[in-house]
C-alpha positions in Angstrom: 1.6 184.5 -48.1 1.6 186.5 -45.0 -1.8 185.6 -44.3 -2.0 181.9 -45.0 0.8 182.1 -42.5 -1.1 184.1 -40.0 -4.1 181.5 -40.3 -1.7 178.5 -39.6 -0.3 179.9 -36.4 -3.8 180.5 -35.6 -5.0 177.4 -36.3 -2.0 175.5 -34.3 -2.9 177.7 -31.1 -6.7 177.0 -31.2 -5.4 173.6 -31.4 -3.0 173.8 -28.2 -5.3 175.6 -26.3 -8.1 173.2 -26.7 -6.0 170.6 -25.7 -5.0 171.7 -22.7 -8.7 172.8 -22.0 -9.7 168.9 -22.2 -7.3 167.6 -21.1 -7.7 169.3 -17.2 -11.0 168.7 -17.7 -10.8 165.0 -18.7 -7.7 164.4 -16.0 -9.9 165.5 -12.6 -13.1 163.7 -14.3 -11.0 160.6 -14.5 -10.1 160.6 -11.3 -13.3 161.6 -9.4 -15.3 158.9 -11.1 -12.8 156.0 -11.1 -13.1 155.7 -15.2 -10.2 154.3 -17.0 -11.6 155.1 -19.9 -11.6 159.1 -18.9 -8.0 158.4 -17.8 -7.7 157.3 -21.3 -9.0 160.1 -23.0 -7.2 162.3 -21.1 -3.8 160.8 -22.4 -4.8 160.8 -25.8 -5.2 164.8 -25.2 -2.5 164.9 -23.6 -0.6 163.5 -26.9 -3.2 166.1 -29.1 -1.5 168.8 -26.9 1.8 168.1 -27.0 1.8 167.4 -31.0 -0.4 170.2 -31.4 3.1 172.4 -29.9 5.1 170.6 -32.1 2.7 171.6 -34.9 3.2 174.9 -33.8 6.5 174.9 -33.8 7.1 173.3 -37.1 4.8 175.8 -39.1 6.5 178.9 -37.5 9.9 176.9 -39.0 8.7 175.7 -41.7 7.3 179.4 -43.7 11.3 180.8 -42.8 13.4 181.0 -46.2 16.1 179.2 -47.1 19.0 179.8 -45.7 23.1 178.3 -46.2 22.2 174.9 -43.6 19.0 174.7 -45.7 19.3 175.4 -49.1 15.9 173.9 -49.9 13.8 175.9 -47.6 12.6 174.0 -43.8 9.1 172.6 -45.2 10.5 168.8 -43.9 9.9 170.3 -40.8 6.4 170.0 -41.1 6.9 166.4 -42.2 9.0 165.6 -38.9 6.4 167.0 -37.2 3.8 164.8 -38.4 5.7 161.9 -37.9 6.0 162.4 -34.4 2.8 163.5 -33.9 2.1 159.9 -35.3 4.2 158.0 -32.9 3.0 160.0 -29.7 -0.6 158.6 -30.8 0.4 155.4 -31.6 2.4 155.3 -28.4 -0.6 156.8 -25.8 -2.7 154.0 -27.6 -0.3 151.6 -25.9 -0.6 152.8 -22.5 -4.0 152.7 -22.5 -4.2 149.6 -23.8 -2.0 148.2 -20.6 -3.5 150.8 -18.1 -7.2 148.8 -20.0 -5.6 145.0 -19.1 -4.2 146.1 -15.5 -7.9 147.1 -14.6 -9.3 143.8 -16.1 -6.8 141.7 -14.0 -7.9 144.0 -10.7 -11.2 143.2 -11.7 -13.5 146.7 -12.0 -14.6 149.1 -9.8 -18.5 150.8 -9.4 -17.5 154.2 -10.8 -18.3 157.4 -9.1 -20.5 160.4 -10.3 -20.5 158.7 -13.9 -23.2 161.9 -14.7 -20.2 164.1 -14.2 -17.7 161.9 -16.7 -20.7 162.1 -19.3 -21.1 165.8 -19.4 -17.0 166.5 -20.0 -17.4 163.1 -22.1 -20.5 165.3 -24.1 -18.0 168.5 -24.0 -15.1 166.9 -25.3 -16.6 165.5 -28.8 -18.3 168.7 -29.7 -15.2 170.8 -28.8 -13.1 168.7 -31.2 -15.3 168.7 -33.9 -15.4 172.4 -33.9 -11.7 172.6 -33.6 -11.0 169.7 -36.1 -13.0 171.3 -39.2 -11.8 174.8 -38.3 -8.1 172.7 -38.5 -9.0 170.5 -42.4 -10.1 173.7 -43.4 -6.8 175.4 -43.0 -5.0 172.3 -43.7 -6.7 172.6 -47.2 -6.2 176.0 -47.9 -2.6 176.5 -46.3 -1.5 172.5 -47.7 0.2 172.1 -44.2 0.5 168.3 -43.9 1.4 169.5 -40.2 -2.2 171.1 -39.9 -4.1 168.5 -41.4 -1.8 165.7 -39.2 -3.3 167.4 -36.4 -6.7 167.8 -37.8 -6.9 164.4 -38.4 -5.2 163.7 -34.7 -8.2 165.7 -33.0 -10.5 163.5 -35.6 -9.9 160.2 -33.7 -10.5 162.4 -30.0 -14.6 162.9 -31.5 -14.8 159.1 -32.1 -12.9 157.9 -28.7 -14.3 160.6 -27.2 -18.3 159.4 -28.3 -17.3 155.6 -27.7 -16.5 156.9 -24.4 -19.5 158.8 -24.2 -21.8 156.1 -25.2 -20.3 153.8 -22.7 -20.7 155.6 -19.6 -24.2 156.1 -20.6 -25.1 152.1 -21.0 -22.8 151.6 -17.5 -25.0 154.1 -16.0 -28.3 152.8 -17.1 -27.2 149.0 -16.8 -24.3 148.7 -14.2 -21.9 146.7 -15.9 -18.6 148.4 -15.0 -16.4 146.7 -17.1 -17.6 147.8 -20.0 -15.1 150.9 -19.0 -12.1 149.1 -19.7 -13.4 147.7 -22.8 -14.5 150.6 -24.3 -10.3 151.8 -23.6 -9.4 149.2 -25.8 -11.7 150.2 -28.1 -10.8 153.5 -28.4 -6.6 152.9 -28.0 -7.1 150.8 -31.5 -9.0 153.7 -33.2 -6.1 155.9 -32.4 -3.1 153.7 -32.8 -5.0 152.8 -36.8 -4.7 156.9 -36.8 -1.5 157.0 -35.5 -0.2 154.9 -38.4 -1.9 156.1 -41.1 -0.3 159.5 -39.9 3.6 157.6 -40.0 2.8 156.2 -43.2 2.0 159.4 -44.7 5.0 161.7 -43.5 7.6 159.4 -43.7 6.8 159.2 -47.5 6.9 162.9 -47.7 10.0 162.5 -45.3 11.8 160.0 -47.7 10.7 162.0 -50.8 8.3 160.0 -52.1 6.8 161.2 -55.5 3.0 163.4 -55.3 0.0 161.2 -56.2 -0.2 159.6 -59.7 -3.2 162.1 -60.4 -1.3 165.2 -60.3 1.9 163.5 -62.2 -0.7 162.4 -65.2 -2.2 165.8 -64.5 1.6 167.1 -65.5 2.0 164.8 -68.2 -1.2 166.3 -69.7 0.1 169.6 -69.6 2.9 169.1 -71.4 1.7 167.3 -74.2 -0.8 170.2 -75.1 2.5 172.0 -76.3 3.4 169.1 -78.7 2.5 171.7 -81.7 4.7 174.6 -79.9 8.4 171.9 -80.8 7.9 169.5 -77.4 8.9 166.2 -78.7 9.0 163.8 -75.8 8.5 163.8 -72.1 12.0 162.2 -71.7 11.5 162.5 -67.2 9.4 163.9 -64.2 10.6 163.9 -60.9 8.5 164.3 -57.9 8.6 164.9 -54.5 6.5 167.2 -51.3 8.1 169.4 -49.0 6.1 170.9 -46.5 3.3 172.7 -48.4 5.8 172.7 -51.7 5.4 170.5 -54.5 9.0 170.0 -56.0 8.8 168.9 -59.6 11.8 168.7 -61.9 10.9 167.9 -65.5 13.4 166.8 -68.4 11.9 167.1 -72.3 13.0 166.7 -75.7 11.9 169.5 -77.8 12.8 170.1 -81.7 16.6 171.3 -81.8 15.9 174.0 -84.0 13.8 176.1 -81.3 15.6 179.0 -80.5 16.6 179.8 -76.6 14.3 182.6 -76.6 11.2 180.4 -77.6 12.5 177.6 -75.3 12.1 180.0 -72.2 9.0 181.1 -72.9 7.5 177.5 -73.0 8.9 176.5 -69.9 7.7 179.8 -68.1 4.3 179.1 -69.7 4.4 175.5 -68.9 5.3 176.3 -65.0 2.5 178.9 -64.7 -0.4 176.5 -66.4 1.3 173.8 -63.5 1.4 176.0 -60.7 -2.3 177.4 -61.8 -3.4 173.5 -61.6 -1.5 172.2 -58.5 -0.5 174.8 -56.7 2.6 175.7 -54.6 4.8 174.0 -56.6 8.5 174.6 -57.4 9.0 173.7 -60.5 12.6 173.2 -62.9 12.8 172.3 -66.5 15.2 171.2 -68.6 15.2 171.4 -72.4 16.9 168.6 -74.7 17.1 168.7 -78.3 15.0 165.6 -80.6 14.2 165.3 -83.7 12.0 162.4 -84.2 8.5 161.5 -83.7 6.9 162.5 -80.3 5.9 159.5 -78.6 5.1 159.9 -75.0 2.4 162.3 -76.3 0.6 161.1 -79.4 -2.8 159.2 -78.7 
């Protein structure tokens, strides 16, 4: 535990330091050369920087036990933190966007020293792919939906950051300048798509939404191997994702004359073959008596 912990923090600092790396770098760039598509890219680090402190905040909070105010444990925080994260990027995708239109109206402007914005443009893209698959891989192991929300925030920074790339390399070998604020656009629509698909996720975890129907059927299987060891009926499963915890609360109808010593050692072996399958899961069971035919787990 200790570990996985140790490799979160670590990876939510690479994160913030990273960051704020690019972002400096992207900020002077942007305004040496003129590029509003730098500018651009700069803001969208700057909103990879500040939810990549948010991240590290939340997974410092999130690993501390439960306490009286939080009975539960503090794994939402990681959720909250996600959501944010999700709104800063859909919100920097709208400021480029209307940073994009103001240069269009103004009509644009010969950039300067483009061969300067390539090279931190160059910088940028492999820097966060590095970063970003260091960050999935700790996501995965560590099942921090705040990890992998930033993960997938630095994600979108390769892909804006190449369409960025790319452009300033056709402006510099053809000359037409506008294609700077187009390419903006291009790239606040990648990250505000990003941006929601990161809302949409959290706020499910946020509002207790169940786990995917794989690992409920994956449950449902597991119970119904123990139809020969008295369970009846799978009479309720109840689902939901905390942080990295799985919360599952399960309700089944088992034959009434199984004694309560028998009865607790099929739940405990039941929660073990779970936990063993999913992982980080917190699981409660409840035992009813029924006497009739299974039939949630007949073929």
């Amino acid at each position: 535990m200790e570990l996985l912990l140790k490799n979160k923090k670590l990876a939510a600092t690479t994160s913030v330091a990273s960051n704020l790396t690019l972002i400096v770098l992207k900020l002077i760039t942007g305004f040496v050369t003129g590029s509003v598509s730098i500018i651009s890219e700069a803001i969208h680090s700057a909103s990879d920087f500040l939810a990549s402190v948010i991240t590290l905040f939340a997974v410092h909070k999130s690993e501390q036990p439960a306490d009286n105010d939080h009975q539960f444990g503090h794994g939402k925080y990681e959720e909250a933190a996600g959501f944010v994260e999700g709104m800063l990027i859909i919100l920097a995708s709208l400021y480029i966007i209307y940073e994009a239109a103001r240069k269009f109206a103004g009509h644009s402007e010969p950039l300067n020293n483009s061969i300067s914005g390539i090279i931190v443009m160059f910088v940028s893209v492999i820097t966060n792919i590095l970063v970003s698959f260091y960050l999935f891989k700790v996501a995965k192991a560590t099942d921090s939906i705040a990890i992998y929300s930033d993960a997938e925030h630095l994600r979108t920074d390769i892909f804006s950051s190449f369409t960025v790339f790319a452009g300033l390399v056709v402006i510099k070998c053809t000359g037409l300048h506008i294609i700077d604020s187009i390419i903006a656009v291009i790239v606040a629509m990648i990250i505000m798509h990003a941006g929601y698909k990161i809302c949409k996720d959290t706020l499910n975890n946020i509002l207790d939404g169940a786990l995917p129907q794989k690992d409920i059927d994956l449950i449902k299987e597991i119970l119904c191997k123990y139809e020969a060891q008295g369970i009846k009926e799978i009479k309720e499963i109840k689902t939901r994702k905390s942080g990295k915890d799985k919360d599952i609360v399960i309700t089944i109808l088992a034959d009434g004359d199984m004694t309560v010593r028998l009865a607790h050692q099929i739940c405990d072996e039941l929660e073990n073959e779970i936990e063993q399958n999913i992982g980080n899961t917190k699981i409660t069971i409840h035992i009813e008596p029924y006497d009739k035919i299974c039939n949630s787990c007949q073929k």
